[in-house]
mmCIF file of the N, C-alpha and C atoms, coordinates in Angstrom:
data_MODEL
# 
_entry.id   MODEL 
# 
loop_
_atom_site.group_PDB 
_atom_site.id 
_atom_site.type_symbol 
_atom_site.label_atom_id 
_atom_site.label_alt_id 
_atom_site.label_comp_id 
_atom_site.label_asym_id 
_atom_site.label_entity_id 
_atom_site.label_seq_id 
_atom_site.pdbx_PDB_ins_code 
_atom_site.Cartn_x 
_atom_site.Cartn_y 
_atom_site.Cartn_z 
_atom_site.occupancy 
_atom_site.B_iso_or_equiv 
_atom_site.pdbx_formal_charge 
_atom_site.auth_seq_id 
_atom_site.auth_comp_id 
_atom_site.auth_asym_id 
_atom_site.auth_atom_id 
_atom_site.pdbx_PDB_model_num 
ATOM 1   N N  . UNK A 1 1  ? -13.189 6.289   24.070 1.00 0.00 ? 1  UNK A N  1 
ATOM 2   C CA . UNK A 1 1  ? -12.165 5.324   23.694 1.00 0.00 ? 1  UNK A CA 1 
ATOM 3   C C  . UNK A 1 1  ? -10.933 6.072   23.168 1.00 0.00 ? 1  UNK A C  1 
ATOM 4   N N  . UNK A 1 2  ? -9.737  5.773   23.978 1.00 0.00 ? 2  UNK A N  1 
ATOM 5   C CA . UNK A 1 2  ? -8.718  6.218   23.032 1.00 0.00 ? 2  UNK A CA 1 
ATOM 6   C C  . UNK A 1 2  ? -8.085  5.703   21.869 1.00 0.00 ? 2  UNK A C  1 
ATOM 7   N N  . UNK A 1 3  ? -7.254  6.993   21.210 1.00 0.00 ? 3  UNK A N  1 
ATOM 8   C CA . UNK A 1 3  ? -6.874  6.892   19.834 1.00 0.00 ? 3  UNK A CA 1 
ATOM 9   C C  . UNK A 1 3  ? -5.650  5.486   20.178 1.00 0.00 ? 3  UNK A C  1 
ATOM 10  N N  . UNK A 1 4  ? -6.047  4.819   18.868 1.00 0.00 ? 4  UNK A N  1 
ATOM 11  C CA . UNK A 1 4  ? -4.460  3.592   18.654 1.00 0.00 ? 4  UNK A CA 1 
ATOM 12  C C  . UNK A 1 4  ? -3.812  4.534   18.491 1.00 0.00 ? 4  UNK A C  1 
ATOM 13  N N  . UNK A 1 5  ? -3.520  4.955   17.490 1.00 0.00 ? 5  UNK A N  1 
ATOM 14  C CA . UNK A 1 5  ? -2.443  5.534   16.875 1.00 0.00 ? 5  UNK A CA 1 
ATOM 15  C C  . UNK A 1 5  ? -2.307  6.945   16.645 1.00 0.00 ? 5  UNK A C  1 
ATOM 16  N N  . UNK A 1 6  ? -0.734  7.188   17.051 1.00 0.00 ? 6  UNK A N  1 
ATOM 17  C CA . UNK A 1 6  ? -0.754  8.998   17.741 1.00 0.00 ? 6  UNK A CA 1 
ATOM 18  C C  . UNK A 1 6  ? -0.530  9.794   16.199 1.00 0.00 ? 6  UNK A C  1 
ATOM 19  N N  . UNK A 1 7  ? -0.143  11.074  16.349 1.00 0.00 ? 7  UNK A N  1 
ATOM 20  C CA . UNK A 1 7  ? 0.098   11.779  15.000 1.00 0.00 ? 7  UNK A CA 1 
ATOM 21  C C  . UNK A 1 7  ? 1.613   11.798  14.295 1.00 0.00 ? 7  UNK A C  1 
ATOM 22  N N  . UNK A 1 8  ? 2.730   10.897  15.168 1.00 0.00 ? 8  UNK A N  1 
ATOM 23  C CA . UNK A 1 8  ? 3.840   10.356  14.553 1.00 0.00 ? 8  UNK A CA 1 
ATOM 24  C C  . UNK A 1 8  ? 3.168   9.424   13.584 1.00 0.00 ? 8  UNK A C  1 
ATOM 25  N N  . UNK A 1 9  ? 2.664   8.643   13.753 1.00 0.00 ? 9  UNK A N  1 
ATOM 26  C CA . UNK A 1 9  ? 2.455   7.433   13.061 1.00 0.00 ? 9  UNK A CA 1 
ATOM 27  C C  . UNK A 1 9  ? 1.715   8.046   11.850 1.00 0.00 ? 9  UNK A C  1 
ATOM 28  N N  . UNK A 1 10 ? 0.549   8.843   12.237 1.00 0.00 ? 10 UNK A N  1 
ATOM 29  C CA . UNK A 1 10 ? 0.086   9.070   10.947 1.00 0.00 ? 10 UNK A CA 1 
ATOM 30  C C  . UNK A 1 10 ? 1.219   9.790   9.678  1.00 0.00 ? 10 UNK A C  1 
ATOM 31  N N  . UNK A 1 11 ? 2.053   10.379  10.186 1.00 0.00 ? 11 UNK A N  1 
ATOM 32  C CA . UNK A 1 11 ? 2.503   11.147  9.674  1.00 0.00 ? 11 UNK A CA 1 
ATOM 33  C C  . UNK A 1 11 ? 3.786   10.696  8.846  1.00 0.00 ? 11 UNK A C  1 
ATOM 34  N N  . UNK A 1 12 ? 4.291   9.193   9.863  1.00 0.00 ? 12 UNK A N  1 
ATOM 35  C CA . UNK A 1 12 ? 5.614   8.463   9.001  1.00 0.00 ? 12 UNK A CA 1 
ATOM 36  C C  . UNK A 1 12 ? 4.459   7.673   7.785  1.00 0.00 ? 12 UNK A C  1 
ATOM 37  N N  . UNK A 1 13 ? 3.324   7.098   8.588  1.00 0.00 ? 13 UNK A N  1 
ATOM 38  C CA . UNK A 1 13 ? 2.695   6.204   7.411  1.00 0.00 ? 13 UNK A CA 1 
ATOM 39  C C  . UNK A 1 13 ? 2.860   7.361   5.472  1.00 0.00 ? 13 UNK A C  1 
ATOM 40  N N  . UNK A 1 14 ? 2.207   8.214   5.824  1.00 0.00 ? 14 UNK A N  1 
ATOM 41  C CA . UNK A 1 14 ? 1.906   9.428   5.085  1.00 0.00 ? 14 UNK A CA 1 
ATOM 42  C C  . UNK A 1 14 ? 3.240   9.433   4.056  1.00 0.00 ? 14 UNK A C  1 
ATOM 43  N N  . UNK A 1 15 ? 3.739   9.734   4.828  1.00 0.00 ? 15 UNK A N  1 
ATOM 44  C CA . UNK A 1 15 ? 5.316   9.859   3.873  1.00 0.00 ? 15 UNK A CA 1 
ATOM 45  C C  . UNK A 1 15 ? 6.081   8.477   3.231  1.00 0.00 ? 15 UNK A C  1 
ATOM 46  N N  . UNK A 1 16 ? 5.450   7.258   3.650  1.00 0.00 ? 16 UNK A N  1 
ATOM 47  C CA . UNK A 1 16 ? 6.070   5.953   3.110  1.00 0.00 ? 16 UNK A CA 1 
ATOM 48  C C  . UNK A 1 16 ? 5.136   5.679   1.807  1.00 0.00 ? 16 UNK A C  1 
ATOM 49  N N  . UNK A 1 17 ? 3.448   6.151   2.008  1.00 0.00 ? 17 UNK A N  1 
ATOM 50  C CA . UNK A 1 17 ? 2.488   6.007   0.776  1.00 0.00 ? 17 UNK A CA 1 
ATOM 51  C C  . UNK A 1 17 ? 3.576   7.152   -0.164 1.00 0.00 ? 17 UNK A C  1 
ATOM 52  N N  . UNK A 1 18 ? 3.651   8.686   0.023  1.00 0.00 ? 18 UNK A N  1 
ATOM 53  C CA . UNK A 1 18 ? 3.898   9.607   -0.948 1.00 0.00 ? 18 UNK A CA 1 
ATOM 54  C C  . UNK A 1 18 ? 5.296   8.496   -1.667 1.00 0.00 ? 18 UNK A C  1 
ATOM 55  N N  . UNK A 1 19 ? 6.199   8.272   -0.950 1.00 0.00 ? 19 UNK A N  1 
ATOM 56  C CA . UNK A 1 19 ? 7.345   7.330   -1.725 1.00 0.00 ? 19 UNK A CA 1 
ATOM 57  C C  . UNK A 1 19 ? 7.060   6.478   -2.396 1.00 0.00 ? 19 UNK A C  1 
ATOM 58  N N  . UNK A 1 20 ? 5.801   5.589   -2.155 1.00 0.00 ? 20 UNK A N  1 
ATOM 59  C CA . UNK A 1 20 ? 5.958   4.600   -2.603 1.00 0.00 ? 20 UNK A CA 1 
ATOM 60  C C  . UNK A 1 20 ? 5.241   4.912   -4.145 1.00 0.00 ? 20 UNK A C  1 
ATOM 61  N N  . UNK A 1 21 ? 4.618   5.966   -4.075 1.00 0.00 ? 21 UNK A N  1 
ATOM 62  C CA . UNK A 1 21 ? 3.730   6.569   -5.217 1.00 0.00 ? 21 UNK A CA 1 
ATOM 63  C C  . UNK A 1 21 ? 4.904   6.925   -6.471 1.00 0.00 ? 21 UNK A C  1 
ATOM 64  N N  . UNK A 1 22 ? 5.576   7.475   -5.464 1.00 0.00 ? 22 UNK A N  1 
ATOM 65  C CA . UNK A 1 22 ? 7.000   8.484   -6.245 1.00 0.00 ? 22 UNK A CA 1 
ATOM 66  C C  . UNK A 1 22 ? 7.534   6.968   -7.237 1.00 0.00 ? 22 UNK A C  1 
ATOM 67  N N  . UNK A 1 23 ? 8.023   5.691   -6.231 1.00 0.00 ? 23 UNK A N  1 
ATOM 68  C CA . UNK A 1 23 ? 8.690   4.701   -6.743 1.00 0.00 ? 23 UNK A CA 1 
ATOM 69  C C  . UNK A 1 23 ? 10.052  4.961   -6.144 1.00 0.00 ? 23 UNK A C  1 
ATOM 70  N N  . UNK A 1 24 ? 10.141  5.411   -4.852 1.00 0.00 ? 24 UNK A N  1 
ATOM 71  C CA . UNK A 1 24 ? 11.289  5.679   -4.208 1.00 0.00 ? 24 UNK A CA 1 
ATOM 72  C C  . UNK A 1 24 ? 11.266  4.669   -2.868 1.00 0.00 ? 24 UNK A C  1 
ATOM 73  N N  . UNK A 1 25 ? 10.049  3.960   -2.703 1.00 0.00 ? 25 UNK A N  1 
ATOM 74  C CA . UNK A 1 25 ? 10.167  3.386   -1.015 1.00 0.00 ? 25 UNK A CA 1 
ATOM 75  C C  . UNK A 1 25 ? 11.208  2.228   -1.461 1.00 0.00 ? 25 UNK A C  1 
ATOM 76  N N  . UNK A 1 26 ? 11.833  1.624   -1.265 1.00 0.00 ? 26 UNK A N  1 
ATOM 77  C CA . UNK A 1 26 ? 12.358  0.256   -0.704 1.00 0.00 ? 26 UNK A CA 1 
ATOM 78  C C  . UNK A 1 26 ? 12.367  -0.200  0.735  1.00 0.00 ? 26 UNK A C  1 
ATOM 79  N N  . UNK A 1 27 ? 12.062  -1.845  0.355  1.00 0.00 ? 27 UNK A N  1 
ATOM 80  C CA . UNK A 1 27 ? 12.675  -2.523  1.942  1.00 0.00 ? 27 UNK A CA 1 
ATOM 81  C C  . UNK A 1 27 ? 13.182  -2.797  1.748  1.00 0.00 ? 27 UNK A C  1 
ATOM 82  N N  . UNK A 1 28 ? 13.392  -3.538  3.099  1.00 0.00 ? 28 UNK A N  1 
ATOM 83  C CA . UNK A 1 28 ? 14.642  -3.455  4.059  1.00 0.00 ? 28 UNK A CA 1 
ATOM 84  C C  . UNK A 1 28 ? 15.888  -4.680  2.796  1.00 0.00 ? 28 UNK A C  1 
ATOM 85  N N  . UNK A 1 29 ? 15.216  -5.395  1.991  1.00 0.00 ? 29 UNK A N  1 
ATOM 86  C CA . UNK A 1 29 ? 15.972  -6.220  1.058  1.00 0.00 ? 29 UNK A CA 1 
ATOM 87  C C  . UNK A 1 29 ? 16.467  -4.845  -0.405 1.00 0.00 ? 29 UNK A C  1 
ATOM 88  N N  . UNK A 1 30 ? 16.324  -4.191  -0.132 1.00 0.00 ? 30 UNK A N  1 
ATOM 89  C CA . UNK A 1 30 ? 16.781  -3.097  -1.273 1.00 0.00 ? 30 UNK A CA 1 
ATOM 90  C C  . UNK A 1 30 ? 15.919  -3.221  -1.935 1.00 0.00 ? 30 UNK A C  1 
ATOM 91  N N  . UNK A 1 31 ? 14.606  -4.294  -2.704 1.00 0.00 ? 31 UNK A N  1 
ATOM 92  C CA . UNK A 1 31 ? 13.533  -4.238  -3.624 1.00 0.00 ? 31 UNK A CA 1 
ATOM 93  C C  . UNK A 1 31 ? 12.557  -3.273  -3.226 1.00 0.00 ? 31 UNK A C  1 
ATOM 94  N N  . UNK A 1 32 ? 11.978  -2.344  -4.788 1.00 0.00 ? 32 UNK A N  1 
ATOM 95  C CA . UNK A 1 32 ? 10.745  -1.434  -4.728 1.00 0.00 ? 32 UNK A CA 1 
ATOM 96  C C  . UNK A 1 32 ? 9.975   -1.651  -4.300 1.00 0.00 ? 32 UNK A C  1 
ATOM 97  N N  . UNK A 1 33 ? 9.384   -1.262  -3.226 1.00 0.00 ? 33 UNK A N  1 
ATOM 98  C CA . UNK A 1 33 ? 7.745   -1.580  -2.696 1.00 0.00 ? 33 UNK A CA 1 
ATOM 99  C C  . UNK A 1 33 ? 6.987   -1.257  -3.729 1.00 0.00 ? 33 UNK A C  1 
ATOM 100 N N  . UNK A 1 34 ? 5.838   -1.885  -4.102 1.00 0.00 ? 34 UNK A N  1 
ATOM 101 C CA . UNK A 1 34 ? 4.435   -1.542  -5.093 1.00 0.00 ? 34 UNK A CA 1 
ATOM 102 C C  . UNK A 1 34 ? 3.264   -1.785  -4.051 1.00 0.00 ? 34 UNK A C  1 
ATOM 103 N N  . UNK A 1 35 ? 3.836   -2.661  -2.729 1.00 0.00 ? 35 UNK A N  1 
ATOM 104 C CA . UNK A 1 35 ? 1.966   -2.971  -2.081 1.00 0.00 ? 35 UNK A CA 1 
ATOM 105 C C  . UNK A 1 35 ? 1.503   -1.801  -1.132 1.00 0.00 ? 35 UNK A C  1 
ATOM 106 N N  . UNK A 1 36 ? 0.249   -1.604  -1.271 1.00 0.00 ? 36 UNK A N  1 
ATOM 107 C CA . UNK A 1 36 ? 0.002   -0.553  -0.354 1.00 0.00 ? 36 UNK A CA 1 
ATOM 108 C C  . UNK A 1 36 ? 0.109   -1.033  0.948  1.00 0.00 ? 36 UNK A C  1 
ATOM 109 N N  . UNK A 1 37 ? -0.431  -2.145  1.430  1.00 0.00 ? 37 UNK A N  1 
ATOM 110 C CA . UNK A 1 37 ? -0.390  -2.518  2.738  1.00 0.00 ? 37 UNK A CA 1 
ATOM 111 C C  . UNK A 1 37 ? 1.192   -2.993  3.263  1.00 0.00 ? 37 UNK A C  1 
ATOM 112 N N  . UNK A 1 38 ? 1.855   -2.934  2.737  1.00 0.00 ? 38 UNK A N  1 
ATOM 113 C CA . UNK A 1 38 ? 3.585   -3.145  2.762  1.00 0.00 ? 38 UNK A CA 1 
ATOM 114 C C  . UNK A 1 38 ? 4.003   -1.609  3.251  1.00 0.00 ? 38 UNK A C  1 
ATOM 115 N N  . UNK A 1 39 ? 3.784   -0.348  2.384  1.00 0.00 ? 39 UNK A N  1 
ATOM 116 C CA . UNK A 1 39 ? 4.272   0.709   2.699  1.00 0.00 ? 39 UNK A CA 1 
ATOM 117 C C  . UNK A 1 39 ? 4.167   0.903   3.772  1.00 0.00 ? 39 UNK A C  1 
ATOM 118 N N  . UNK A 1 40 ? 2.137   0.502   4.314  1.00 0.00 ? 40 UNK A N  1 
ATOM 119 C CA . UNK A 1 40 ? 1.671   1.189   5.221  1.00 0.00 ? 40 UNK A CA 1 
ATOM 120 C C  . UNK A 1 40 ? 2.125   0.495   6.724  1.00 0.00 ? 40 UNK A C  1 
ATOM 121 N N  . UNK A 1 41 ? 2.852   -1.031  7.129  1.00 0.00 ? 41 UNK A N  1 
ATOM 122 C CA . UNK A 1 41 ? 3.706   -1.423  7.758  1.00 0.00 ? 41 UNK A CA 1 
ATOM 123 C C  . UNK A 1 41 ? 5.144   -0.989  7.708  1.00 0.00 ? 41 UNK A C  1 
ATOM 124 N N  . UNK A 1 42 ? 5.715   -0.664  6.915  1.00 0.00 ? 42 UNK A N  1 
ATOM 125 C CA . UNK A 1 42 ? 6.947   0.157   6.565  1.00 0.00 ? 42 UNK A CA 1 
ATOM 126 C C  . UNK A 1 42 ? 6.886   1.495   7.928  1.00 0.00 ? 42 UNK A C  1 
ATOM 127 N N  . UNK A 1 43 ? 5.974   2.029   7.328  1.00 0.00 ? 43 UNK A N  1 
ATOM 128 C CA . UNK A 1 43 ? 5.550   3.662   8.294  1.00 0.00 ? 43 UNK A CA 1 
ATOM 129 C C  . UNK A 1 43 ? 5.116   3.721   9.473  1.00 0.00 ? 43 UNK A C  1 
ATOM 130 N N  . UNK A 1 44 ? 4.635   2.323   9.622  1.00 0.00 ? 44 UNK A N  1 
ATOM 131 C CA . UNK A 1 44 ? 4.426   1.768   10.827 1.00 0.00 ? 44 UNK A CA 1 
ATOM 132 C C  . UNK A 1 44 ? 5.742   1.894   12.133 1.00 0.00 ? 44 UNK A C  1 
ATOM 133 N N  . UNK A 1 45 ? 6.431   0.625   11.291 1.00 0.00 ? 45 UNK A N  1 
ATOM 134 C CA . UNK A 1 45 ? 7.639   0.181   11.850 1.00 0.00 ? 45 UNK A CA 1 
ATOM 135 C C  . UNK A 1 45 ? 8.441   1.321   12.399 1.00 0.00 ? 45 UNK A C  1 
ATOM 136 N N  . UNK A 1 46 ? 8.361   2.528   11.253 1.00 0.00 ? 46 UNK A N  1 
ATOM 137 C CA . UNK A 1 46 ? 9.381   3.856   11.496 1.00 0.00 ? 46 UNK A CA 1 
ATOM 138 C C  . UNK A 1 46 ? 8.926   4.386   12.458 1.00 0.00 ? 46 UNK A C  1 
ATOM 139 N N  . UNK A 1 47 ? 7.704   4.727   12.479 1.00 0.00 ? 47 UNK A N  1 
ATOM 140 C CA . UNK A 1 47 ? 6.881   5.312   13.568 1.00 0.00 ? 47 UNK A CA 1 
ATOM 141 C C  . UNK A 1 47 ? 7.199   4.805   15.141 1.00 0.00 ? 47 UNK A C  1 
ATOM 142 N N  . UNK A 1 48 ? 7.369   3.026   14.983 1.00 0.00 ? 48 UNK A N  1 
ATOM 143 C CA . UNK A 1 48 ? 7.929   2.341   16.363 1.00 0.00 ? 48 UNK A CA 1 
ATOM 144 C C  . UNK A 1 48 ? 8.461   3.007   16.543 1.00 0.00 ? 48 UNK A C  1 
ATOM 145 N N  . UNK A 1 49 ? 9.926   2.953   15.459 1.00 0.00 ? 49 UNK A N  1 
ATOM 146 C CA . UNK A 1 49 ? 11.197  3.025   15.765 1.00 0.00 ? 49 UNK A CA 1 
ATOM 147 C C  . UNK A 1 49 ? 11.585  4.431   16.377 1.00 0.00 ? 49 UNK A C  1 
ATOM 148 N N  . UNK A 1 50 ? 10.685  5.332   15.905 1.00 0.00 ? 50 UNK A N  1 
ATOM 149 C CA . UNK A 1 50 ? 10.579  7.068   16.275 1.00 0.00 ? 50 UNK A CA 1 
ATOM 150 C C  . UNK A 1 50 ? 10.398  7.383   17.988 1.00 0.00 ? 50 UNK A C  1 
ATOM 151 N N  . UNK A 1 51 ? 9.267   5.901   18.364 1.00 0.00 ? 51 UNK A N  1 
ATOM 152 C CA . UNK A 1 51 ? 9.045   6.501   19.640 1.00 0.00 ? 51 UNK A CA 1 
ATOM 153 C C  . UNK A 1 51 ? 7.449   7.156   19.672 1.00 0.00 ? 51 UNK A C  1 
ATOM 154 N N  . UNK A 1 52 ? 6.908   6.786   18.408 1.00 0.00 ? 52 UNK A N  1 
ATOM 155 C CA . UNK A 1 52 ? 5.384   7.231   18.269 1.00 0.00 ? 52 UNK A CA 1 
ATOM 156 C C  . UNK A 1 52 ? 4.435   6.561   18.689 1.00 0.00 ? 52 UNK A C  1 
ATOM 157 N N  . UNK A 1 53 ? 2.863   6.237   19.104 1.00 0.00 ? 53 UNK A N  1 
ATOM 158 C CA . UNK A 1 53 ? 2.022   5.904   19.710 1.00 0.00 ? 53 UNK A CA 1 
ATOM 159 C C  . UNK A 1 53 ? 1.461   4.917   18.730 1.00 0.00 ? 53 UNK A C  1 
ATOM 160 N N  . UNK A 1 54 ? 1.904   3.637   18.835 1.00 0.00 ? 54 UNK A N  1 
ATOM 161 C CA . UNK A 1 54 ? 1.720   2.775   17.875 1.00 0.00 ? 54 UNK A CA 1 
ATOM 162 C C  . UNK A 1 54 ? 1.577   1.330   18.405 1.00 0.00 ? 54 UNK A C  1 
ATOM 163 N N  . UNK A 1 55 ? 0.348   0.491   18.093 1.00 0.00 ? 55 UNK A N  1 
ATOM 164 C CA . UNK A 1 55 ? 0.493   -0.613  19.052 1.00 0.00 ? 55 UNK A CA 1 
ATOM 165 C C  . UNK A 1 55 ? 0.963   -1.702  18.080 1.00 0.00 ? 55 UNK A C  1 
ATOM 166 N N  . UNK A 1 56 ? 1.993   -3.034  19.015 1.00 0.00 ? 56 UNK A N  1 
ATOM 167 C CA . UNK A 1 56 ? 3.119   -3.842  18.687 1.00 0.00 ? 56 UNK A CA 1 
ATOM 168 C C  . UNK A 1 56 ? 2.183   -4.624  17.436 1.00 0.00 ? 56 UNK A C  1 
ATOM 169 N N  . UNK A 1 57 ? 3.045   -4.605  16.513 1.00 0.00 ? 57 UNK A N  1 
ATOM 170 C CA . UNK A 1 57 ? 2.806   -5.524  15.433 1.00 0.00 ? 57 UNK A CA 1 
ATOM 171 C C  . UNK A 1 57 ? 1.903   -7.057  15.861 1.00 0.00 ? 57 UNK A C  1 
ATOM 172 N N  . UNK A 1 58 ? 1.000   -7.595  14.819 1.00 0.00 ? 58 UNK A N  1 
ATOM 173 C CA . UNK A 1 58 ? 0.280   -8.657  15.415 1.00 0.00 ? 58 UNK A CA 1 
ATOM 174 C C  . UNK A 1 58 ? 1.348   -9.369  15.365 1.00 0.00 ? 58 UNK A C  1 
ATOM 175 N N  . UNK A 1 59 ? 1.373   -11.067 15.747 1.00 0.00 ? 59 UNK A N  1 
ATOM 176 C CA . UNK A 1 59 ? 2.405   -12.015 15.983 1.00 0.00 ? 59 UNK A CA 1 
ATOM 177 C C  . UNK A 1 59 ? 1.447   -13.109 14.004 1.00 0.00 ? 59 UNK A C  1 
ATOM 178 N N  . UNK A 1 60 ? 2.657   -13.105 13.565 1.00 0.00 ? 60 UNK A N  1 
ATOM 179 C CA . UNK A 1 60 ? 1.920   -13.908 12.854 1.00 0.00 ? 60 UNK A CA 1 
ATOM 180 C C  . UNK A 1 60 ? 1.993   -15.734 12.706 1.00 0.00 ? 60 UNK A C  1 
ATOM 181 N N  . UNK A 1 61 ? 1.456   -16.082 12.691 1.00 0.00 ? 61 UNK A N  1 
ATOM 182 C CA . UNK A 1 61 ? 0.976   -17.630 12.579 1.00 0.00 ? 61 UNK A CA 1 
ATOM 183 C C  . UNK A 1 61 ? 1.820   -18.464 11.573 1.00 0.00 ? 61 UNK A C  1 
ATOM 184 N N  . UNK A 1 62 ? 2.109   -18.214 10.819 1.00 0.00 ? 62 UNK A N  1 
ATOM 185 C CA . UNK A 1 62 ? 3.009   -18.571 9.743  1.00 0.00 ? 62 UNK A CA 1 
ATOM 186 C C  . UNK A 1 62 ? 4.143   -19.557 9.940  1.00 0.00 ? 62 UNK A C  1 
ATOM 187 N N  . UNK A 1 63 ? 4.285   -19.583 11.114 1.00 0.00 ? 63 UNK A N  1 
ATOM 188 C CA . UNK A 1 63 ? 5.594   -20.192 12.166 1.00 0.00 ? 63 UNK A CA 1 
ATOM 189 C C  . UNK A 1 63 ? 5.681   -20.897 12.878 1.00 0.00 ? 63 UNK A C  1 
ATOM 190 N N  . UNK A 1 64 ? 4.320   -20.865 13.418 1.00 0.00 ? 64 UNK A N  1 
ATOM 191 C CA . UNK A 1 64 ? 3.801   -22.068 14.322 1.00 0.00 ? 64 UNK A CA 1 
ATOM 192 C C  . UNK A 1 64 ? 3.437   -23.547 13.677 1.00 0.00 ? 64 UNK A C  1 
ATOM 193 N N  . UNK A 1 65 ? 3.799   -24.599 14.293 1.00 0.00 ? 65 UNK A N  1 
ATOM 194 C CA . UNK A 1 65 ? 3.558   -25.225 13.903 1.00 0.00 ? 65 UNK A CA 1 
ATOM 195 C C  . UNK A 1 65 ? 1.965   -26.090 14.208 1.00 0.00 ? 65 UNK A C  1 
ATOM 196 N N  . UNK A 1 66 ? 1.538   -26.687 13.584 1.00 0.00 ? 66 UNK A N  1 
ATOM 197 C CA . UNK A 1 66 ? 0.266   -27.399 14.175 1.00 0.00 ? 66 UNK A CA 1 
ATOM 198 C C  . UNK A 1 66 ? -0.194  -28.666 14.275 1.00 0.00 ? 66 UNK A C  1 
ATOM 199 N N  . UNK A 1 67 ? -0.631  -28.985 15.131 1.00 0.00 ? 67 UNK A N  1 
ATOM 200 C CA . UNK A 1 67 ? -0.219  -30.400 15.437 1.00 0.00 ? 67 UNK A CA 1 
ATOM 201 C C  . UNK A 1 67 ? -2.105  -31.216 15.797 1.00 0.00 ? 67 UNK A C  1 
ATOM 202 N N  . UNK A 1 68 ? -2.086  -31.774 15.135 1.00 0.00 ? 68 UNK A N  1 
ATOM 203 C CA . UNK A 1 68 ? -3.617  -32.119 15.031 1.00 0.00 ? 68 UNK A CA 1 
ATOM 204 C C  . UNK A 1 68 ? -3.604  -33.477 16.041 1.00 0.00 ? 68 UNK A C  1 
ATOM 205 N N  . UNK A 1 69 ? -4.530  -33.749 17.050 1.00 0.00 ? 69 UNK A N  1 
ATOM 206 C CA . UNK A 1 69 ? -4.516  -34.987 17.388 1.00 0.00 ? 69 UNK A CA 1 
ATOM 207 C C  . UNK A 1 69 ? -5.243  -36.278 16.984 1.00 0.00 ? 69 UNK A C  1 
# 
């Protein structure tokens, strides 16, 4: 089985945890990140954005609407 995710990704994730440890990460709204699973989409995203081996963000549900019959 191949790897999800290549050694860009590990490597932006890596550096968004060390920041966020530091108290240096912010998003994209200028506020401090504190969540780990926030950073670790952060490093994600960069990793896209790099061109690294990273598969597309899930779609989230949040938006949809639902309609019961």
């Amino acid at each position: 089985m191949a790897k999800k995710y290549g050694r860009k990704a590990s490597e932006k994730v890596a550096k968004a945890m060390h920041e966020r440890k530091a108290g240096r990460l912010r998003s994209s709204s200028g506020k401090k990140v504190t969540s780990r699973k926030q950073a670790i989409a952060i490093g994600l995203s960069e990793a896209r954005a790099a061109g690294g081996k990273v598969p597309p963000p899930k779609k989230s549900s949040a938006g949809r609407a639902t309609s019961h019959s």
